[in-house]
C-alpha positions in Angstrom: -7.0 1.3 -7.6 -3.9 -0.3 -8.9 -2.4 -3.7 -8.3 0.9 -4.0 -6.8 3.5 -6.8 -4.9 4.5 -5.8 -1.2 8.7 -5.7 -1.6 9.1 -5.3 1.7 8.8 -3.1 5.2 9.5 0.3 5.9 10.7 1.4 10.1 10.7 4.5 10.8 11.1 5.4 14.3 10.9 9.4 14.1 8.2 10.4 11.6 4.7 12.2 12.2 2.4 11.8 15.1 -0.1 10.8 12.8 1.6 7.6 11.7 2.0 6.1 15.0 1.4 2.5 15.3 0.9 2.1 11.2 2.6 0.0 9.3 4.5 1.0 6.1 5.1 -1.3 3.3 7.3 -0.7 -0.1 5.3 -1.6 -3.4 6.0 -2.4 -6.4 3.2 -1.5 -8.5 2.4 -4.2 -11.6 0.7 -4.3 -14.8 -2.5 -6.5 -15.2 -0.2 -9.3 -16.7 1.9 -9.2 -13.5 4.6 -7.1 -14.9 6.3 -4.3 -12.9 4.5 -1.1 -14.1 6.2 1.9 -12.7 8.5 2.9 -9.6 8.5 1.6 -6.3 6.6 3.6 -3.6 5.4 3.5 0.3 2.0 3.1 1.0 0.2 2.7 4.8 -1.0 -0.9 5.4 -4.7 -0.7 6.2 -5.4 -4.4 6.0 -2.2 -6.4 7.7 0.0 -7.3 4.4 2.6 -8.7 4.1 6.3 -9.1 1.9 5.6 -11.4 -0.7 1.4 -10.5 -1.3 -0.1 -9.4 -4.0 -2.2 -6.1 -3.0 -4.5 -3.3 -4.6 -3.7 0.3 -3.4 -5.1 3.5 -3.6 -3.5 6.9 -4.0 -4.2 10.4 -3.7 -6.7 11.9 -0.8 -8.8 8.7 -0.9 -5.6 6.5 0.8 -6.0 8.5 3.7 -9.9 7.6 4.0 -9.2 3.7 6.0 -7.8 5.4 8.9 -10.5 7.8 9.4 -10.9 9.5 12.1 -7.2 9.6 11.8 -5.7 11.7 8.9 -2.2 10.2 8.5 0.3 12.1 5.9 0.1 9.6 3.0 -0.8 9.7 -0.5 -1.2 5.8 -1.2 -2.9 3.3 1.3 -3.2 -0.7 0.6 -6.7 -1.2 1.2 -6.8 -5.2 -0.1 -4.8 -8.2 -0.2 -5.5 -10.3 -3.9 -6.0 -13.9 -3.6 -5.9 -14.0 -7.2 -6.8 -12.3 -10.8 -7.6 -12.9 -14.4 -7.4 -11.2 -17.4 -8.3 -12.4 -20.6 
């Protein structure tokens, strides 16, 4: 899992049948100090984020694994919203 800040929203209105009704959220992925770590990326919304939150993500087969039965297209999934972190 990596940690990540939700930019902002993605609308698609002609995409896969699969995605119907899922929300779509831009991330920024960030180091462990808070730092953006990496490129920006989409990821499916499994737990009702929002712009602004700080969230963990997954990536690879395992993002499609919240939405099971359903096996939407996606390579990365947000499957929690941080209230908070440390590192020491």
């Amino acid at each position: 899992m990596q940690l990540a800040r939700v930019l902002g929203q993605v609308v698609a209105t002609i995409k896969d049948a699969n995605l119907t009704g899922m929300k779509l959220l831009v991330l920024q992925p960030l180091s462990a100090a808070g730092e953006p770590a990496g490129r920006t990326l989409v990821a499916l919304d499994s737990v009702g984020a929002g712009a602004g939150e700080h969230v963990f993500f997954v990536r690879g087969r395992e993002a499609a694994f919240p939405f099971y039965p359903v096996e939407p297209p996606t390579d990365a999934s947000i499957v929690g919203i941080v209230d908070h972190w440390d590192v020491e």
